[in-house]
KOLSE-224195 format. One line per field, with one value per residue (C-alpha): residue in one letter; x, y negated, z; residue number from 0. Coordinates in pm, 1 decimal. Layout:
! KOLSE-224195
rest: (a/...) .
east: (X/...) .
north: (Y/...) .
up: (Z/...) .
nr: (NUM/...) .
//
This chain:
! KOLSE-224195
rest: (x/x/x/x/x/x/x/x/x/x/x/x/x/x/x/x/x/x/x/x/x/x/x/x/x/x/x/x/x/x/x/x/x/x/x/x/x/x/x/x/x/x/x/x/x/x/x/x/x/x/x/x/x/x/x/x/x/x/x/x/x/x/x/x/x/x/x/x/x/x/x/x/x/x/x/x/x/x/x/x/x/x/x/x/x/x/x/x/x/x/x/x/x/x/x/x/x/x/x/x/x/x/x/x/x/x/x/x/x/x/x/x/x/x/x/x/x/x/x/x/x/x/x/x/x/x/x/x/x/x/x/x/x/x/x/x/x/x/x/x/x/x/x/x/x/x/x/x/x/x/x/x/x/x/x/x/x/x/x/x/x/x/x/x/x/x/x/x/x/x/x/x/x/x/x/x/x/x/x/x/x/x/x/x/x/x/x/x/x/x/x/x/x/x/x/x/x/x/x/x/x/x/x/x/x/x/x/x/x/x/x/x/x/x/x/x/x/x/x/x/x/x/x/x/x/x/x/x/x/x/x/x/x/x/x/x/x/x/x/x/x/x/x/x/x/x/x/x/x/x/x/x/x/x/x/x/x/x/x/x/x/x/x/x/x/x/x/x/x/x/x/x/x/x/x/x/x/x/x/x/x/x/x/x/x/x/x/x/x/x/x/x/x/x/x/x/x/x/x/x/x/x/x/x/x/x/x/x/x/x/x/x/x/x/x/x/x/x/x/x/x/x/x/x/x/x/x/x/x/x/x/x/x/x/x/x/x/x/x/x/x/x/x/x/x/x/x/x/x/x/x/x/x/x/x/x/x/x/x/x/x/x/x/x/x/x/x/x/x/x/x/x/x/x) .
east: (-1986.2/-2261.6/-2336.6/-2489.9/-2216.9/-2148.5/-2283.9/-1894.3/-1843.3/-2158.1/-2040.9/-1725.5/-1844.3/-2082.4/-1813.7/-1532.2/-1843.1/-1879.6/-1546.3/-1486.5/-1802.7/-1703.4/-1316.9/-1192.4/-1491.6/-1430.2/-1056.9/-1034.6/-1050.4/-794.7/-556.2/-575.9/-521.8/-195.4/-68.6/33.7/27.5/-222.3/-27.3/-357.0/-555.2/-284.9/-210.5/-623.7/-620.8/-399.3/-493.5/-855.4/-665.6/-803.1/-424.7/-376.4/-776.7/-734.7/-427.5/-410.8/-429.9/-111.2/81.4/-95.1/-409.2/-771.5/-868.2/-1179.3/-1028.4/-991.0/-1347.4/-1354.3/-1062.1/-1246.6/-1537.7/-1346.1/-1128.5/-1439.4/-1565.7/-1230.8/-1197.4/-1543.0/-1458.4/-1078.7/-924.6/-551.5/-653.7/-792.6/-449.7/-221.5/-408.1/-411.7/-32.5/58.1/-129.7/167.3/487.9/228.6/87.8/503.9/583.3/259.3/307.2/708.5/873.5/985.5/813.9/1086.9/1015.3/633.4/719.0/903.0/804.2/435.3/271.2/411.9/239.5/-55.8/-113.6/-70.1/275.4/468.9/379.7/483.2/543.4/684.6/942.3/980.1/928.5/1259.4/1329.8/1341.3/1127.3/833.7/621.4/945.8/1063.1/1357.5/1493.6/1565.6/1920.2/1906.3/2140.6/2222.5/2525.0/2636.2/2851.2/2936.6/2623.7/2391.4/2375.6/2437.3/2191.3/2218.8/1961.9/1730.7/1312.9/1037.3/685.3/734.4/424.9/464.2/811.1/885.3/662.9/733.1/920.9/946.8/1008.6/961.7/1234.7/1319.8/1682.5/1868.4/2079.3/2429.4/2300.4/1998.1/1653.6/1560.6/1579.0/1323.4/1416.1/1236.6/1432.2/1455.2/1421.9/1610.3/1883.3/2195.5/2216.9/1819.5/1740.6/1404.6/1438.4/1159.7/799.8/620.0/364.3/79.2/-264.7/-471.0/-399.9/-242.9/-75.4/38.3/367.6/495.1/881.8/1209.7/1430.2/1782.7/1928.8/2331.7/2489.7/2198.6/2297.8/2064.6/2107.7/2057.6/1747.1/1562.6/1569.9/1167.9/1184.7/1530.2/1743.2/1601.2/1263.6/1194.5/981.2/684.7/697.9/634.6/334.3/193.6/205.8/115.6/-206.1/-326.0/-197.8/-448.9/-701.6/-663.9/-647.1/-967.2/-1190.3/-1017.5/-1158.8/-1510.2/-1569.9/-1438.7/-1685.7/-1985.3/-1920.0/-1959.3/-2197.2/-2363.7/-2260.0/-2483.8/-2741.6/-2742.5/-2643.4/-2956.9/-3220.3/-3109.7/-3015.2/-3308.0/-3309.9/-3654.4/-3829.5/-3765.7/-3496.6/-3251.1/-3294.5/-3623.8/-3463.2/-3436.9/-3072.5/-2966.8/-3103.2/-2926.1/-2616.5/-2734.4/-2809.2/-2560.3/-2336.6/-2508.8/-2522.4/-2133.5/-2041.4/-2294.7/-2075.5/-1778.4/-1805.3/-1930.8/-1617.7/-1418.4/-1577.4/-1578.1/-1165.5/-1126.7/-1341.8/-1143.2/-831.7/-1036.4/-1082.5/-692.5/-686.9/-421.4/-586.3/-302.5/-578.6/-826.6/-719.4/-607.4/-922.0/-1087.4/-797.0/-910.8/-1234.5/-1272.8/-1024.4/-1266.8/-1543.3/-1389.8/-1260.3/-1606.0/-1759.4/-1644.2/-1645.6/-2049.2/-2066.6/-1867.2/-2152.1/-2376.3/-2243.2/-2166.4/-1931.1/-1989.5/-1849.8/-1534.5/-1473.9/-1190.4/-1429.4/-1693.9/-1571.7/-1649.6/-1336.7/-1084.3/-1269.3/-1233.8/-850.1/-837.5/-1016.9/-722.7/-476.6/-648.2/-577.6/-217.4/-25.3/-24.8/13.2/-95.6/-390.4/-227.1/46.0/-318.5/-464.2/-127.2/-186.1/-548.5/-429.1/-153.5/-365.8/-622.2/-408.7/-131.3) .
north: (1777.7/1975.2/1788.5/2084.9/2160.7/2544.2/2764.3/2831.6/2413.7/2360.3/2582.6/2445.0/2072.9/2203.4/2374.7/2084.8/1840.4/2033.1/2045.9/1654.9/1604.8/1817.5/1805.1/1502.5/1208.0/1272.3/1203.7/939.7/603.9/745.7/846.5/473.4/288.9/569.3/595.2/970.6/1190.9/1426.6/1738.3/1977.7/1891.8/1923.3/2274.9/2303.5/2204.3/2439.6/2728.3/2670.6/2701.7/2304.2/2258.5/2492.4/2455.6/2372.9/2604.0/3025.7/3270.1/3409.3/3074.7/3061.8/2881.7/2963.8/2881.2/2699.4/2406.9/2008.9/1925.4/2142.0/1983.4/1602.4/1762.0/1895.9/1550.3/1322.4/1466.0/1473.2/1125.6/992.0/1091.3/985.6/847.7/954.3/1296.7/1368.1/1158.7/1435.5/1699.3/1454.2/1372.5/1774.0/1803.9/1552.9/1795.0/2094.1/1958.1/1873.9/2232.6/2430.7/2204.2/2206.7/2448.1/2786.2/3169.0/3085.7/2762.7/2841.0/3118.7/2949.3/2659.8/2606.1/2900.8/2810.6/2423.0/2567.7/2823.9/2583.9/2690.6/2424.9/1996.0/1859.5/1489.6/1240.9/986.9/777.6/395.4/193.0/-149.9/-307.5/-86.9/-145.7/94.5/54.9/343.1/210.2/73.5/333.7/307.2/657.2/857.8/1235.9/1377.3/1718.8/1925.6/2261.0/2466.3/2184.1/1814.5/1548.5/1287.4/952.2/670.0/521.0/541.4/317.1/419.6/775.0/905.2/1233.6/1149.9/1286.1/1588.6/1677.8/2016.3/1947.8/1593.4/1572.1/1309.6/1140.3/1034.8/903.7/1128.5/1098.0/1054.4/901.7/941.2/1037.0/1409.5/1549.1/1792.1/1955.9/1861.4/2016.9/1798.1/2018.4/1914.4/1716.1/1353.4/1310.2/1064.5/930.5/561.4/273.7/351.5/139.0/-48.4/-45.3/-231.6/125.1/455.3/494.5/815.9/918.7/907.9/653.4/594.0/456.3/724.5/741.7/1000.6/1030.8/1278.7/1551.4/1836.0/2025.4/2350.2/2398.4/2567.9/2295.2/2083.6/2098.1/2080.9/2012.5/1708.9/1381.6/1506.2/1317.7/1022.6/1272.2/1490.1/1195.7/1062.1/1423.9/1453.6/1105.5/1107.9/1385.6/1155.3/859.5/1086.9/1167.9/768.9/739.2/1012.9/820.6/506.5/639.2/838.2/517.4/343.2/631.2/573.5/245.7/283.0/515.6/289.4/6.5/146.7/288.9/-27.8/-237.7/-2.3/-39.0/-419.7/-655.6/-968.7/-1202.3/-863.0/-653.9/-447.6/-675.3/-314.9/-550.8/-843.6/-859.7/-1033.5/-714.1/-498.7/-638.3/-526.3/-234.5/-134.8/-317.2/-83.0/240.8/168.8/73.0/397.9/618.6/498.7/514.8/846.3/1000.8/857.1/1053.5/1351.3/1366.6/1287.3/1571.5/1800.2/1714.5/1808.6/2141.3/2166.2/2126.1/1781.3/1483.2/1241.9/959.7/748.0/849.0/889.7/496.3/391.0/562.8/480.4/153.3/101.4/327.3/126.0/-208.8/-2.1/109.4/-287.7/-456.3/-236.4/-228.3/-589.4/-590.4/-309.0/-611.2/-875.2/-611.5/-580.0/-945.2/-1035.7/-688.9/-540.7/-727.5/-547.6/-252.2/-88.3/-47.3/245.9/2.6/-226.0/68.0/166.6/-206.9/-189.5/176.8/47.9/-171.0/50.0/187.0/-125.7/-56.8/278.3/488.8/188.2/-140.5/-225.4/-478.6/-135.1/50.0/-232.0/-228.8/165.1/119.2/-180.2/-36.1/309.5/68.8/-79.3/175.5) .
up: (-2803.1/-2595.0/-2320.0/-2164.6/-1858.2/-1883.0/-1541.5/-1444.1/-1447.5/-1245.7/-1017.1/-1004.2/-977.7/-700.5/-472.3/-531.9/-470.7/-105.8/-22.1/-81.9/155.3/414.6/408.5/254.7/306.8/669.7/600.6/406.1/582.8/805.0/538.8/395.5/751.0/828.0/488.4/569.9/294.4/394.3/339.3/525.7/229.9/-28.3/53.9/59.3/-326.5/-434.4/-221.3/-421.0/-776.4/-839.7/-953.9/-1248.6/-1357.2/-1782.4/-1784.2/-1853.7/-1631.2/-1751.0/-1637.8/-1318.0/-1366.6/-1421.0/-1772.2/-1715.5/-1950.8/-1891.7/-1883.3/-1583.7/-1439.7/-1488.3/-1295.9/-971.2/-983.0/-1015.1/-697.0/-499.4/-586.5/-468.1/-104.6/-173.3/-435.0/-309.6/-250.6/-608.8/-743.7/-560.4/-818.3/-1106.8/-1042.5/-1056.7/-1418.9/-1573.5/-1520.0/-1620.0/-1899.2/-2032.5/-1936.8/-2064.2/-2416.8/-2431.7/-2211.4/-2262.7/-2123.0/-1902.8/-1785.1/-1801.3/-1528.6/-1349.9/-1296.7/-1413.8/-1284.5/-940.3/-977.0/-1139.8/-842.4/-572.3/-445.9/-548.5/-595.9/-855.9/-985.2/-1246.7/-1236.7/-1517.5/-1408.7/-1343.5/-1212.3/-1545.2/-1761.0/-1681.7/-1942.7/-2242.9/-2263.3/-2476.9/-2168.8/-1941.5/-1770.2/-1600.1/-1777.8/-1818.6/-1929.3/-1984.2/-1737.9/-1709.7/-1805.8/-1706.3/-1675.0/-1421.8/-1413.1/-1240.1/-1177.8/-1024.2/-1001.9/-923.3/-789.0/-795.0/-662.4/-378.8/-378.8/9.4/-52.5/-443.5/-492.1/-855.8/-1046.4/-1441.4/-1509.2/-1819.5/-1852.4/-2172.7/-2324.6/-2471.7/-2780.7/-2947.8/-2730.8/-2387.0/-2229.0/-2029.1/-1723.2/-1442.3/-1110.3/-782.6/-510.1/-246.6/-461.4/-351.4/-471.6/-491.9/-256.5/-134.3/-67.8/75.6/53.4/-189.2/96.6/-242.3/-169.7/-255.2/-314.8/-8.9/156.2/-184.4/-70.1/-339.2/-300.4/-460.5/-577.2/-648.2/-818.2/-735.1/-1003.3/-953.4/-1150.7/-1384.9/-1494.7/-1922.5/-1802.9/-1681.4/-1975.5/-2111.7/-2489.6/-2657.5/-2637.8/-2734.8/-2755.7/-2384.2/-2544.7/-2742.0/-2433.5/-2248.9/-2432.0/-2459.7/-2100.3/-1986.7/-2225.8/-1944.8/-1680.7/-1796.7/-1871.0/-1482.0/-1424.1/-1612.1/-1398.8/-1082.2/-1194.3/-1221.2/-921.6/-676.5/-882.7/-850.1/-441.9/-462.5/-606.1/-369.2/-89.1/-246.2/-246.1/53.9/203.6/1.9/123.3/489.8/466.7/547.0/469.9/523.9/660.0/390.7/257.6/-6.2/-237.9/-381.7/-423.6/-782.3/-783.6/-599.9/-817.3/-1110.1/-984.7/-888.8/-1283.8/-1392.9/-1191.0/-1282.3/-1645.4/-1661.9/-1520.1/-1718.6/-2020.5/-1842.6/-1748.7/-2099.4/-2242.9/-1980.6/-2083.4/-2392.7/-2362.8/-2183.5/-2434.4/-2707.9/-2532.4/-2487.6/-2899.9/-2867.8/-3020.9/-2966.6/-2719.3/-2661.8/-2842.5/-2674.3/-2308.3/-2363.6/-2447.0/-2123.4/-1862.8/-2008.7/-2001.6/-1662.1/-1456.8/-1588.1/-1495.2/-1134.4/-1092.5/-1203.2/-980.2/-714.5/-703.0/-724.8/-462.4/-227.6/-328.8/-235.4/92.8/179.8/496.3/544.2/242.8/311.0/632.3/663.5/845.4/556.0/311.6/-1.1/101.4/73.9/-289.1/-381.6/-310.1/-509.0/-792.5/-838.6/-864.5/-1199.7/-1397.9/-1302.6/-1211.4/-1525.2/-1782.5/-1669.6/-1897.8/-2123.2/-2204.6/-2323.5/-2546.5/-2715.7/-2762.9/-2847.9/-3121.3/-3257.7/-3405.0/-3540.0/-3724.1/-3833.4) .
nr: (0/1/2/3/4/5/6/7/8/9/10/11/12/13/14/15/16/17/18/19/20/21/22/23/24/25/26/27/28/29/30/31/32/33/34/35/36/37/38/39/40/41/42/43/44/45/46/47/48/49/50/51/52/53/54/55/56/57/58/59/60/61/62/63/64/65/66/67/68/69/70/71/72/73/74/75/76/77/78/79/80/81/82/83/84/85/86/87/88/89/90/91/92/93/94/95/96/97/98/99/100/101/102/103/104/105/106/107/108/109/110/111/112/113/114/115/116/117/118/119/120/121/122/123/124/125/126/127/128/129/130/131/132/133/134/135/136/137/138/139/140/141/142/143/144/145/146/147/148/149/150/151/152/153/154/155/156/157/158/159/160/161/162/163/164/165/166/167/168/169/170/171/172/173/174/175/176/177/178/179/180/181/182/183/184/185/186/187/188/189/190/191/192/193/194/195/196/197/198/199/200/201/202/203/204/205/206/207/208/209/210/211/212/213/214/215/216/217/218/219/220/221/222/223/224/225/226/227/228/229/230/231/232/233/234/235/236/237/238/239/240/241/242/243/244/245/246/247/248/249/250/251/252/253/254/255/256/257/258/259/260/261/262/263/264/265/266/267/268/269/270/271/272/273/274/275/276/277/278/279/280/281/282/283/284/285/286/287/288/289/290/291/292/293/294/295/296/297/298/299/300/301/302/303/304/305/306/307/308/309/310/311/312/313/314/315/316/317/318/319/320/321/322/323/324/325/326/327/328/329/330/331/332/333/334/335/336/337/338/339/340/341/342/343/344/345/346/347/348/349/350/351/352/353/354/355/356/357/358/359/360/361/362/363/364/365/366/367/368/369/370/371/372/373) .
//
C-alpha cells in the first residue's frame, strides 16, 4: 500500500474537511437534541457527488475509488457522526447494485443514488433475527410479472426519507432474494421511530411491508443469491462503520485537548499533568492504528479484493477504538464532560452505536474466527 494520499484525495479530504467545519459542526448538537433528519445537508452531500465517490462515472459517480470515499466520510463524521452515516448508509444498496445488478438496474437505479438524486437504504434486521440470516420470516412470492413481498423490518436506518430500500426476503424456494424497493409504493409502511441513545436524526424506523409488489426488474442478482449479495454489500457497510468509529474518536480527541490546555487545575493547565497526558497518547496512538487499518480496508477494495475479512476486523477494532475513547475524552473532561452541553457527551453516546448497528461486535469476532480457522 502507498501511504502517500494521491493530490485528487487531498483535495478531496481538504474540501469535505471544510464543508464539515462550516456546514455540519455548526449543526450537529442540534440535530442530536431534535432527532430531525437533517434533510438541508442530505441534499448538500449529494449535490457535492460525496454519494457515488468509489463508483464510475458511467453509473453516476466520480471514480476517485473507496479510499477516497473513507477520506470524505472521516471528516463528515468528526463534525457529525449521523450526517457522514446518511452517505455511508447509501454505499450498501450501491455497492449490491454496482456488484450484482444489471446495465439496467445500474441505470436505473445506481446512477440516480450515486449522483445524489435519490437516498437510498437497507432493510434487513427483523424482530427475531438479530444478524442470522437463516431466520428471516419476510417472505416474497411471485405474482404476475413481479413479486409480492410481506414482512416486517427492524432499525431501518432513513426509513421516512429513503426513496429506495435494498430488502432481503426469503424466497419460495431455498435462500433469500434481494430486491430494490420503492418506497412510494403501496403496502410499505413506516412505523415507530427507534428513540436510539446516538446516531440520532437518522431517521431509524420499524417497517412493515403489506404485500408490496416488485416488478421482475427489481430483483438484484437472481433468485436465492440474497445471502452473498448481502455479505458483499454489508462488508462496504462495516467498512463505513469502521471510518465512523474513528473520526468520533479523532474529535474527541480534539476536544481533549483542547479542553486540557484551557482547564486549570492548581494554577496551571491539567494538559501537564502527567495522568492527563496518558490519556491523551493513549488516545492518539489507538486511533493512529485504528485508522491505518481503515485505510488500508478500503485500498484493498480499490485492488478489487474481497474484504468481508477484513472490513470485520476494522468495524471491530474501530468501534473499540471509538468506545475506549471516547470514554477517556469524558475523564478528560470531568463533571464537565458528562454534560449534554459539551460536544464530547453526544460523541460518547455515537461511539456506542459502533459496537452495535452493522453487526454487534460479538457477530464480527465470529466472522473474524471463523476465516482463521476454515
Amino acid at each position: 500500500m502507498d501511504f502517500n494520499f494521491s493530490e485528487q484525495e487531498k483535495m478531496l479530504q481538504k474540501m469535505a474537511r471544510d464543508f464539515a467545519i462550516k456546514s455540519v459542526r455548526p449543526l450537529a448538537a442540534e440535530i442530536d437534541s431534535s432527532g430531525q433528519f437533517p434533510s438541508a445537508l442530505a441534499k448538500e452531500i449529494g449535490k457535492r457527488g460525496y454519494q457515488g465517490l468509489p463508483y464510475p462515472a458511467q453509473c453516476g459517480g466520480s471514480g476517485v475509488g473507496y479510499l477516497g470515499y473513507a477520506l470524505v466520510l472521516e471528516q463528515l463524521c468528526q463534525a457529525s457522526m449521523t450526517v457522514g452515516a446518511i452517505m455511508a448508509i447509501n454505499t450498501v444498496p450501491q455497492e449490491a447494485i454496482f456488484r450484482f445488478g444489471s446495465e439496467q438496474q445500474k441505470q436505473a437505479f445506481l446512477s440516480p443514488l450515486a449522483r445524489g438524486e435519490l437516498l437510498g437504504g437497507i432493510a434487513f434486521t427483523e424482530a427475531e433475527t438479530g444478524s442470522d440470516p437463516k431466520d428471516i420470516t419476510a417472505a416474497s412470492k411471485k405474482n404476475g410479472d413481479g413479486y409480492v413481498i410481506t414482512g416486517q423490518k427492524q432499525f431501518v436506518a432513513l426509513a421516512p426519507v429513503a426513496d429506495l430500500l435494498l430488502v432481503f426476503a426469503r424466497g419460495e424456494g431455498k435462500g433469500l432474494n434481494a430486491f430494490i424497493i420503492d418506497t412510494s409504493s403501496d403496502g410499505y409502511n413506516v412505523r415507530e421511530p427507534c428513540q436510539t441513545m446516538g446516531l440520532r436524526g437518522l431517521g431509524t424506523s420499524v417497517v412493515y411491508l403489506d404485500e408490496v409488489y416488485v416488478p421482475w426488474q427489481n430483483l438484484i442478482g437472481k433468485e436465492g443469491q440474497g445471502f452473498e449479495i448481502l455479505l458483499e454489500a454489508i462488508s462496504l457497510g462495516r467498512l463505513g462503520v469502521a471510518v465512523e468509529g474513528i473520526a468520533v474518536a479523532q474529535a474527541a480527541l480534539e476536544f481533549s485537548l483542547g479542553y486540557a490546555r484551557q482547564r486549570k487545575a492548581s494554577g496551571r493547565p491539567i494538559a501537564q499533568l502527567p495522568t492527563i497526558q496518558w490519556h491523551l497518547a493513549e488516545m492518539a496512538s489507538r486511533i493512529e492504528a485504528g485508522r491505518w487499518l481503515v485505510y488500508r480496508t478500503a485500498f484493498l477494495r480499490d485492488q478489487g479484493l474481497d474484504i468481508k475479512y477484513e472490513s470485520s476486523v476494522a468495524k471491530l477494532f474501530a468501534s473499540q477504538v471509538a468506545v475506549e475513547v471516547t470514554r477517556m475524552a469524558m475523564q478528560v473532561g470531568g463533571s464537565y464532560g458528562t454534560m449534554k452541553t459539551m460536544e464530547v457527551e453526544r460523541l460518547y453516546r455515537d461511539a456506542k452505536m459502533t459496537e452495535i448497528y452493522v453487526g454487534v461486535s460479538e457477530i464480527q469476532r465470529n466472522i473474524i474466527a471463523e476465516h482463521l480457522i476454515e
